[in-house]
Backbone atoms as SQL, in Angstrom:
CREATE TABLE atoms (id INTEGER PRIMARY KEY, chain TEXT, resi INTEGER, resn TEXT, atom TEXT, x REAL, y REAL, z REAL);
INSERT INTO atoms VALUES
  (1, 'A', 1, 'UNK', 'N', 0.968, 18.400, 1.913),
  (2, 'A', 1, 'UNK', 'CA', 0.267, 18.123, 0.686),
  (3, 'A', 1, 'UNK', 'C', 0.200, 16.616, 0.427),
  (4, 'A', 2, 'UNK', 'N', 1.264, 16.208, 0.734),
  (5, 'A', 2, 'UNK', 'CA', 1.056, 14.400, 0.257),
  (6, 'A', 2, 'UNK', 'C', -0.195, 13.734, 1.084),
  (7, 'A', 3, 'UNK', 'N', -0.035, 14.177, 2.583),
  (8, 'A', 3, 'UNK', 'CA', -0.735, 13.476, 3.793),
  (9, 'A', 3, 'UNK', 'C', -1.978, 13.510, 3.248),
  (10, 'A', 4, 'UNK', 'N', -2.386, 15.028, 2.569),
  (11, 'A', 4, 'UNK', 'CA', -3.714, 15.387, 1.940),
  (12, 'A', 4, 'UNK', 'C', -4.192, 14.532, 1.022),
  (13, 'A', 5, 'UNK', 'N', -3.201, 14.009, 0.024),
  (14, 'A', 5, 'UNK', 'CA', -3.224, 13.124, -1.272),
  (15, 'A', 5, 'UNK', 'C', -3.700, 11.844, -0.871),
  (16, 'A', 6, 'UNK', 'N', -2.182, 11.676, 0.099),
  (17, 'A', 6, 'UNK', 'CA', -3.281, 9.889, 0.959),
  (18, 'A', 6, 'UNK', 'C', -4.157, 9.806, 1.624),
  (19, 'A', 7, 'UNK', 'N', -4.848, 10.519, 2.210),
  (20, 'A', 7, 'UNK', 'CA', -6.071, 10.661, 2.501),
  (21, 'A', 7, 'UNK', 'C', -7.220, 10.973, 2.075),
  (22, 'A', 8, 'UNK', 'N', -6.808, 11.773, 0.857),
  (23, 'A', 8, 'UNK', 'CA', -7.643, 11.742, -0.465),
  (24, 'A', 8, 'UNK', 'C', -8.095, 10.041, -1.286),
  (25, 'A', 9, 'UNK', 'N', -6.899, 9.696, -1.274),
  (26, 'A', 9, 'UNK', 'CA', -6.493, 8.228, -1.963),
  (27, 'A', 9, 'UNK', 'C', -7.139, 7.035, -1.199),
  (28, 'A', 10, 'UNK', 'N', -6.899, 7.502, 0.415),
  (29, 'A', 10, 'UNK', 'CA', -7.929, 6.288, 0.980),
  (30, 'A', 10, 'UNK', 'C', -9.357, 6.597, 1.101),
  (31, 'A', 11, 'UNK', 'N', -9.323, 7.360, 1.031),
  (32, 'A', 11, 'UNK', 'CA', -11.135, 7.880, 0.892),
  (33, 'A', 11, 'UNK', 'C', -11.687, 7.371, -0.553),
  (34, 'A', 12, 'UNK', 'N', -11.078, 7.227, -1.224),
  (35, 'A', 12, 'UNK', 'CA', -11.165, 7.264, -2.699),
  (36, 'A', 12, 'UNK', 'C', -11.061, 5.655, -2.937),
  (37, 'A', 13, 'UNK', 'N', -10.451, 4.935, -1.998),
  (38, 'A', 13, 'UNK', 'CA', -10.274, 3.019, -2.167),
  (39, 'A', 13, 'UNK', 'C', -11.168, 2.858, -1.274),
  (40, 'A', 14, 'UNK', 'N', -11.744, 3.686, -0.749),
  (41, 'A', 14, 'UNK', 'CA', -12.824, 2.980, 0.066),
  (42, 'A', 14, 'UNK', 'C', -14.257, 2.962, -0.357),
  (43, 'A', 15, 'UNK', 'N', -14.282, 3.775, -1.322),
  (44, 'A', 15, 'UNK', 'CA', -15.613, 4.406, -2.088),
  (45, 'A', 15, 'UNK', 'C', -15.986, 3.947, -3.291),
  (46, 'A', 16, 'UNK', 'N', -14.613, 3.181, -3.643),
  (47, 'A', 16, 'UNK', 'CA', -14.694, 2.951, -5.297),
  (48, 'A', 16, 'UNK', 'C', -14.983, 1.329, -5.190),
  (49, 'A', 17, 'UNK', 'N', -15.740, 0.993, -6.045),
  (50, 'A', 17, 'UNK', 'CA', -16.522, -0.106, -6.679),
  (51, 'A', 17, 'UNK', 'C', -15.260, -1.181, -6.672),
  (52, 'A', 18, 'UNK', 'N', -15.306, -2.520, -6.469),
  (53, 'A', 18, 'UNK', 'CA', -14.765, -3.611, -5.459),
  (54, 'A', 18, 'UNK', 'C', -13.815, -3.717, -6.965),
  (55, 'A', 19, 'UNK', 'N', -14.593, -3.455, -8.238),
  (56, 'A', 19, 'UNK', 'CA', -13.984, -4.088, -9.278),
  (57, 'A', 19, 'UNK', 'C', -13.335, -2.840, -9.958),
  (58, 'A', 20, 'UNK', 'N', -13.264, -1.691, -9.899),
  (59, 'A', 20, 'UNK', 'CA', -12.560, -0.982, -10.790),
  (60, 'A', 20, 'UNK', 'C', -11.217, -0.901, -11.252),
  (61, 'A', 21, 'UNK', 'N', -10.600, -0.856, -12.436),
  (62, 'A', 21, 'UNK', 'CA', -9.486, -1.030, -12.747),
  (63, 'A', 21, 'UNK', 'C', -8.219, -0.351, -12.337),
  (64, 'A', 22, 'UNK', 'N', -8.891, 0.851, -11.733),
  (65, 'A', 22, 'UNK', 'CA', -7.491, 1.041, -11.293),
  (66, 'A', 22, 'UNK', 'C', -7.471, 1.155, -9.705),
  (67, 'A', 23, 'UNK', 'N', -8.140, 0.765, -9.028),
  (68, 'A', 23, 'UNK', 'CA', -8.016, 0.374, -7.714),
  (69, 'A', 23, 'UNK', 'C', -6.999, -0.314, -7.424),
  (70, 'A', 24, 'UNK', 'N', -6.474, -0.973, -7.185),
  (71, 'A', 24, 'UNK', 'CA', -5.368, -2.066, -6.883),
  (72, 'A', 24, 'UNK', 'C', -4.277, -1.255, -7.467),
  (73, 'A', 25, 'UNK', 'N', -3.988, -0.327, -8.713),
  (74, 'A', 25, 'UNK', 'CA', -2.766, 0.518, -8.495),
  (75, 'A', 25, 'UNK', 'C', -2.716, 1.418, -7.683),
  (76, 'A', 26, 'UNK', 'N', -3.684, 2.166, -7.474),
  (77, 'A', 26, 'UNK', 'CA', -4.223, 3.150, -5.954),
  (78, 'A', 26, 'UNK', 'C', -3.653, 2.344, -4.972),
  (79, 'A', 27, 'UNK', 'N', -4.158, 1.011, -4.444),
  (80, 'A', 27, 'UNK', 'CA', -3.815, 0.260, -3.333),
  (81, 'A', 27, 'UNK', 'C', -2.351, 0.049, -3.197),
  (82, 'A', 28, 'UNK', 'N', -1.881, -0.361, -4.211),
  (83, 'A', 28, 'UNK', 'CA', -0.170, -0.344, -4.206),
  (84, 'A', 28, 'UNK', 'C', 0.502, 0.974, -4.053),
  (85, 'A', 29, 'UNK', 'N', -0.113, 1.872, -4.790),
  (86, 'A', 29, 'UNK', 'CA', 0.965, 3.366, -4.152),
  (87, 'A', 29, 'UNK', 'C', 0.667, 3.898, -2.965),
  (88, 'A', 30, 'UNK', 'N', -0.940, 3.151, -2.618),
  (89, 'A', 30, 'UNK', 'CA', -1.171, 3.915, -0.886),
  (90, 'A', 30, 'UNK', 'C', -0.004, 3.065, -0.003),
  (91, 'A', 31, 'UNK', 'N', 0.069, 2.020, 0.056),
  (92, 'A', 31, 'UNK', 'CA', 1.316, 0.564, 0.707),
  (93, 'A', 31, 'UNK', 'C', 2.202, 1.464, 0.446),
  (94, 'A', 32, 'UNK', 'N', 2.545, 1.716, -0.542),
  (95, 'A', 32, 'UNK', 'CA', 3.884, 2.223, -0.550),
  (96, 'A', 32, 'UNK', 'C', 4.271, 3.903, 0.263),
  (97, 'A', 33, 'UNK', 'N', 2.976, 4.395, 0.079),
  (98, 'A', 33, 'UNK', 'CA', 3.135, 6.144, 0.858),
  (99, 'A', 33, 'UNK', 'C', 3.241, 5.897, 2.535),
  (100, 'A', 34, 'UNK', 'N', 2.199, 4.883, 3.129),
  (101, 'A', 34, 'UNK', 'CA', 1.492, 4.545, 4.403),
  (102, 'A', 34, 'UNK', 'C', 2.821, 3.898, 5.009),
  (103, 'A', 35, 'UNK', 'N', 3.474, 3.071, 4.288),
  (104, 'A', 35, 'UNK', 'CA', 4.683, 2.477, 5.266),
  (105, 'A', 35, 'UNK', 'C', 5.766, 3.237, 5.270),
  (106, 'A', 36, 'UNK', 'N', 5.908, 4.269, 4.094),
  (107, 'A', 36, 'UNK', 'CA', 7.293, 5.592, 4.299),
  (108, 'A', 36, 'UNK', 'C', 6.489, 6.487, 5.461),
  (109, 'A', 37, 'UNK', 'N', 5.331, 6.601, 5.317),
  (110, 'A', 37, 'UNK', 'CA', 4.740, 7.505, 6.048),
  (111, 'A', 37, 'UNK', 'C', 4.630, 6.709, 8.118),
  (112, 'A', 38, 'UNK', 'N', 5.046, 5.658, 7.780),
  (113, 'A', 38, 'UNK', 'CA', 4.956, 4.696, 9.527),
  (114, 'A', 38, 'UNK', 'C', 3.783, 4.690, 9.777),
  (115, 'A', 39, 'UNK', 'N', 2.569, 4.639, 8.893),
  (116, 'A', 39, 'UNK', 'CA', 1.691, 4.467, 8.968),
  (117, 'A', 39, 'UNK', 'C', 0.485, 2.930, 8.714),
  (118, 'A', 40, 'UNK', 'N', 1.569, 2.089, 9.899),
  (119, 'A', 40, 'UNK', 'CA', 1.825, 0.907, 9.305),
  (120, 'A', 40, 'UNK', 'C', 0.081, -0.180, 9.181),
  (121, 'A', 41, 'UNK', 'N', -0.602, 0.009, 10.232),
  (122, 'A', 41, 'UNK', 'CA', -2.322, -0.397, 10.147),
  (123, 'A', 41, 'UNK', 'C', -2.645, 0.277, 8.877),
  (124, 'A', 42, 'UNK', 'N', -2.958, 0.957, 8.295),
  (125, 'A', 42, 'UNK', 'CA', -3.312, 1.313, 6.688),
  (126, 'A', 42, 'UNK', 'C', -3.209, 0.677, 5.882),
  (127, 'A', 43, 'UNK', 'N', -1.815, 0.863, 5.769),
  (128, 'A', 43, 'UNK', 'CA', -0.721, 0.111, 5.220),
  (129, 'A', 43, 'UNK', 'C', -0.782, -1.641, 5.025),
  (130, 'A', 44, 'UNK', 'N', -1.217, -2.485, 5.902),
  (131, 'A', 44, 'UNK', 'CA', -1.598, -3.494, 6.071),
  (132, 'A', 44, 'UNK', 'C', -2.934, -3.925, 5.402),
  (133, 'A', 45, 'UNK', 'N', -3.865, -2.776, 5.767),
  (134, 'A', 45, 'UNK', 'CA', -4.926, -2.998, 4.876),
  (135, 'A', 45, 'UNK', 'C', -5.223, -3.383, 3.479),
  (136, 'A', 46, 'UNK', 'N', -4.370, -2.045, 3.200),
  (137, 'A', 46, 'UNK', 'CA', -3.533, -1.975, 1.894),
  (138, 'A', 46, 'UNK', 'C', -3.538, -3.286, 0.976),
  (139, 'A', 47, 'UNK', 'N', -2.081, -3.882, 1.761),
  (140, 'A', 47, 'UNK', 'CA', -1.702, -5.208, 1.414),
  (141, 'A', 47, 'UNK', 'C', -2.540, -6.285, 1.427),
  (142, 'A', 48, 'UNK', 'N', -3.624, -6.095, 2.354),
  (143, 'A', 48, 'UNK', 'CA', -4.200, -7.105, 2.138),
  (144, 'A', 48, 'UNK', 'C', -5.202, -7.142, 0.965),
  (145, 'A', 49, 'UNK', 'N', -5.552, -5.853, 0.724),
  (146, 'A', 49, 'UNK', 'CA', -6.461, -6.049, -0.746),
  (147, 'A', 49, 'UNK', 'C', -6.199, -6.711, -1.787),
  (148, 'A', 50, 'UNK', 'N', -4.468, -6.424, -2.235),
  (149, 'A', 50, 'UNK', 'CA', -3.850, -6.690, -3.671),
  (150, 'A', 50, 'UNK', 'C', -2.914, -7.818, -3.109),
  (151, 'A', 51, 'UNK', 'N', -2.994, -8.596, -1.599),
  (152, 'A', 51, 'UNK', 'CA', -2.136, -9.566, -1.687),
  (153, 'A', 51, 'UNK', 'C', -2.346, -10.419, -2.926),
  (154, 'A', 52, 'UNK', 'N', -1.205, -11.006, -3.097),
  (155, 'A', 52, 'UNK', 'CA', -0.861, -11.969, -4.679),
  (156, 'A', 52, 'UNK', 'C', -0.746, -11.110, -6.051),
  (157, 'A', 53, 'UNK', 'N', -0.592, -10.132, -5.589),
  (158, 'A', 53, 'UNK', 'CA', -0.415, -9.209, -7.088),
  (159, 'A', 53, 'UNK', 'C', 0.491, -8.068, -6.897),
  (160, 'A', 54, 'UNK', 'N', 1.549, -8.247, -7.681),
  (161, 'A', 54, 'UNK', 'CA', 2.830, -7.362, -7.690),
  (162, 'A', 54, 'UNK', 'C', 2.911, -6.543, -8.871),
  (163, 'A', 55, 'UNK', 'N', 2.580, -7.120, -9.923),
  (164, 'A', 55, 'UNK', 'CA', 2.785, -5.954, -11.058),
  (165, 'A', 55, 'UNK', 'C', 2.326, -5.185, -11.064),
  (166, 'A', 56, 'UNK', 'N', 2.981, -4.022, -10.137),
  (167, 'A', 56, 'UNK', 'CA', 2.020, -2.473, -9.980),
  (168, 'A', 56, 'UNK', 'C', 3.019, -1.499, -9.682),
  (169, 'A', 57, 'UNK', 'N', 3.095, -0.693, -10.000),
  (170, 'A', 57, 'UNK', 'CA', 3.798, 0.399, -9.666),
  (171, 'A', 57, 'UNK', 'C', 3.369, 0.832, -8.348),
  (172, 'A', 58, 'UNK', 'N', 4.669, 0.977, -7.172),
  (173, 'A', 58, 'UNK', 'CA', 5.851, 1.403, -7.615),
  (174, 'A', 58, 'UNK', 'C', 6.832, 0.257, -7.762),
  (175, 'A', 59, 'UNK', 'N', 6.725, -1.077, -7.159),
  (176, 'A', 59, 'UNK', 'CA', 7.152, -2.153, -7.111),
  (177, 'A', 59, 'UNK', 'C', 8.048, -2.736, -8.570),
  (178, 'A', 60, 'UNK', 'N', 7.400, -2.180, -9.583),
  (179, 'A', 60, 'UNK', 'CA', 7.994, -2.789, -11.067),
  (180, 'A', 60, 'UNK', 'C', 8.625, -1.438, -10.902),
  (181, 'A', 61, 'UNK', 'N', 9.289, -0.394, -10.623),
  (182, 'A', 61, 'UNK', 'CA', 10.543, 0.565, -10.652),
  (183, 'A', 61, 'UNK', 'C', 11.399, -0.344, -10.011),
  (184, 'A', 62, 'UNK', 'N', 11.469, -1.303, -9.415),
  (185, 'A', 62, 'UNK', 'CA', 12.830, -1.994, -8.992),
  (186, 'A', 62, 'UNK', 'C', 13.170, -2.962, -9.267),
  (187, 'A', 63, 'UNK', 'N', 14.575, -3.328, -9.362),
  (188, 'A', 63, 'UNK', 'CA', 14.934, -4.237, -10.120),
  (189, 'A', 63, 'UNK', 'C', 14.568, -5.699, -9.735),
  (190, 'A', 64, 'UNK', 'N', 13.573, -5.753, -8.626),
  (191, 'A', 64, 'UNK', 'CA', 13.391, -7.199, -8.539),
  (192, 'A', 64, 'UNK', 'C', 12.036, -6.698, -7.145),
  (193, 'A', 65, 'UNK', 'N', 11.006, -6.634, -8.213),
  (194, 'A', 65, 'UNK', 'CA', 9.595, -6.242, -7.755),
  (195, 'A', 65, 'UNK', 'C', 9.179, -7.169, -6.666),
  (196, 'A', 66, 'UNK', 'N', 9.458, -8.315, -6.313),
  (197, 'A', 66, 'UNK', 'CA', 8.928, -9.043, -5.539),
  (198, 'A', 66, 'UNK', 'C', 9.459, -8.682, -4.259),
  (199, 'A', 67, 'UNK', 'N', 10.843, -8.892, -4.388),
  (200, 'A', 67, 'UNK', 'CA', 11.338, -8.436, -2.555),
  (201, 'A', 67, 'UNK', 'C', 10.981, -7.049, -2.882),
  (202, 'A', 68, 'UNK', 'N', 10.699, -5.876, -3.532),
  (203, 'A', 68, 'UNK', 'CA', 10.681, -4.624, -2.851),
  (204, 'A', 68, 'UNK', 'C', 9.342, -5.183, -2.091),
  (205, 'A', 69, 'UNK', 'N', 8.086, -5.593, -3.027),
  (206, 'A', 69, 'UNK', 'CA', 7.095, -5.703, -2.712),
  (207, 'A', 69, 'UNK', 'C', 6.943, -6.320, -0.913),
  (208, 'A', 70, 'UNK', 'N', 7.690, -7.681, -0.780),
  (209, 'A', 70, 'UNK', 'CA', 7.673, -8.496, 0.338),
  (210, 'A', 70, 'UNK', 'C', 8.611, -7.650, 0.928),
  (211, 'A', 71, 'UNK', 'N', 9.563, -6.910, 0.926),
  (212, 'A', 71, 'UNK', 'CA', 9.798, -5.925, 1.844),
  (213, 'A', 71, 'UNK', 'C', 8.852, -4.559, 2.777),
  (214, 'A', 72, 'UNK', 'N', 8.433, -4.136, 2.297),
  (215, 'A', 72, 'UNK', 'CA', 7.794, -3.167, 1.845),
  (216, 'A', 72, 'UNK', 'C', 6.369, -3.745, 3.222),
  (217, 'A', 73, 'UNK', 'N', 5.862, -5.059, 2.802),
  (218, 'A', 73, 'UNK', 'CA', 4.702, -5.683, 3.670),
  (219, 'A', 73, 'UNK', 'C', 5.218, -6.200, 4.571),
  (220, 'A', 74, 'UNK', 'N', 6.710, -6.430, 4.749),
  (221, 'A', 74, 'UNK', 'CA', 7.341, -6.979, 6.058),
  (222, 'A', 74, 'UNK', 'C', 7.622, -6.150, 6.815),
  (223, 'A', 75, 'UNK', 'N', 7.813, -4.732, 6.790),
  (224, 'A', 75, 'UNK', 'CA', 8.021, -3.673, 7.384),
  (225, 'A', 75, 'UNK', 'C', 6.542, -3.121, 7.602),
  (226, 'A', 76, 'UNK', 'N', 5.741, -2.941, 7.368),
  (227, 'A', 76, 'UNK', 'CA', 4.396, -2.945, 7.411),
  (228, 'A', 76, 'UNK', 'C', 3.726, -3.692, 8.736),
  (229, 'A', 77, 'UNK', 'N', 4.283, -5.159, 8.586),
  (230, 'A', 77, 'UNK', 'CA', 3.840, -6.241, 9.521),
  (231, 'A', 77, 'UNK', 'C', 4.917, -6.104, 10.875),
  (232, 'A', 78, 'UNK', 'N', 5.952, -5.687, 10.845),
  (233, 'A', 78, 'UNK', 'CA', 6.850, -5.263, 11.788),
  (234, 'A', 78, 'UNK', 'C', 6.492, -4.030, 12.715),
  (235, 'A', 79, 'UNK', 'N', 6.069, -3.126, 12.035),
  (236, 'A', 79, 'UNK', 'CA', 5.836, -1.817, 12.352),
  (237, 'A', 79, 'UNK', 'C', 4.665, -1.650, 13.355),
  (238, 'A', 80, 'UNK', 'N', 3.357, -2.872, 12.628),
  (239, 'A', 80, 'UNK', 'CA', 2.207, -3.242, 13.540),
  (240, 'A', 80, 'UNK', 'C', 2.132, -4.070, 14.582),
  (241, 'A', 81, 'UNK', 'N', 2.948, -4.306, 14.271),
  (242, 'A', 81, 'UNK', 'CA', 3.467, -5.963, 15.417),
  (243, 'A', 81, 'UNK', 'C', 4.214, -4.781, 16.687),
  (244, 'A', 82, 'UNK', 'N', 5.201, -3.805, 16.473),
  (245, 'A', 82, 'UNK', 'CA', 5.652, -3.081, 17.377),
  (246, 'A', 82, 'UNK', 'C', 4.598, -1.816, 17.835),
  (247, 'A', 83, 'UNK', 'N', 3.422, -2.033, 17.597),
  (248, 'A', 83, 'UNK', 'CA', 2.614, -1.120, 18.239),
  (249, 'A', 83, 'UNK', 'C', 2.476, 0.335, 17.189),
  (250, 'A', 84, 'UNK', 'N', 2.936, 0.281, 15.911),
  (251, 'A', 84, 'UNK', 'CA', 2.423, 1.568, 15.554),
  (252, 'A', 84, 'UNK', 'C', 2.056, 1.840, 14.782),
  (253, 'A', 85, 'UNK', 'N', 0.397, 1.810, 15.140),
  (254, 'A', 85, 'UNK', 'CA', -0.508, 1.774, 13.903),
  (255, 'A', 85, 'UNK', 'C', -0.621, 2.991, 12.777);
């Protein structure tokens, strides 16, 4: 059911208008499903939409949003760098 959801979700950031408001929270919870999921090329994509912007859930659930965030895209960039997209 989730796999269904994120794939729902990227179909859904890919379709939706460059400016809509809640795109970029979509983009941050897909980063966050795509790299638990080792689904690390997505995932990258991801990041690159909303690079420079952290205040998004799920990132503000932790106590210090920035390293989850720069964690989160370093494992992302690790994951692709080791071949698995």
């Amino acid at each position: 059911m989730v796999r269904q959801a994120v794939e729902a979700a990227l179909y859904a950031a890919a379709h939706a208008p460059a400016d809509h408001p809640v795109l970029p929270h979509v983009r941050h919870l897909l980063a966050w499903f795509l790299v638990n999921g080792e689904q690390y090329g997505p995932a990258l994509e991801q990041f690159r939409a909303v690079d420079g912007h952290i205040g998004a859930i799920p990132w503000t659930y932790e106590p210090d949003p920035v390293a989850a965030y720069a964690a989160y895209r370093a494992r992302a960039v690790a994951g692709w760098e080791h071949g698995v997209r």
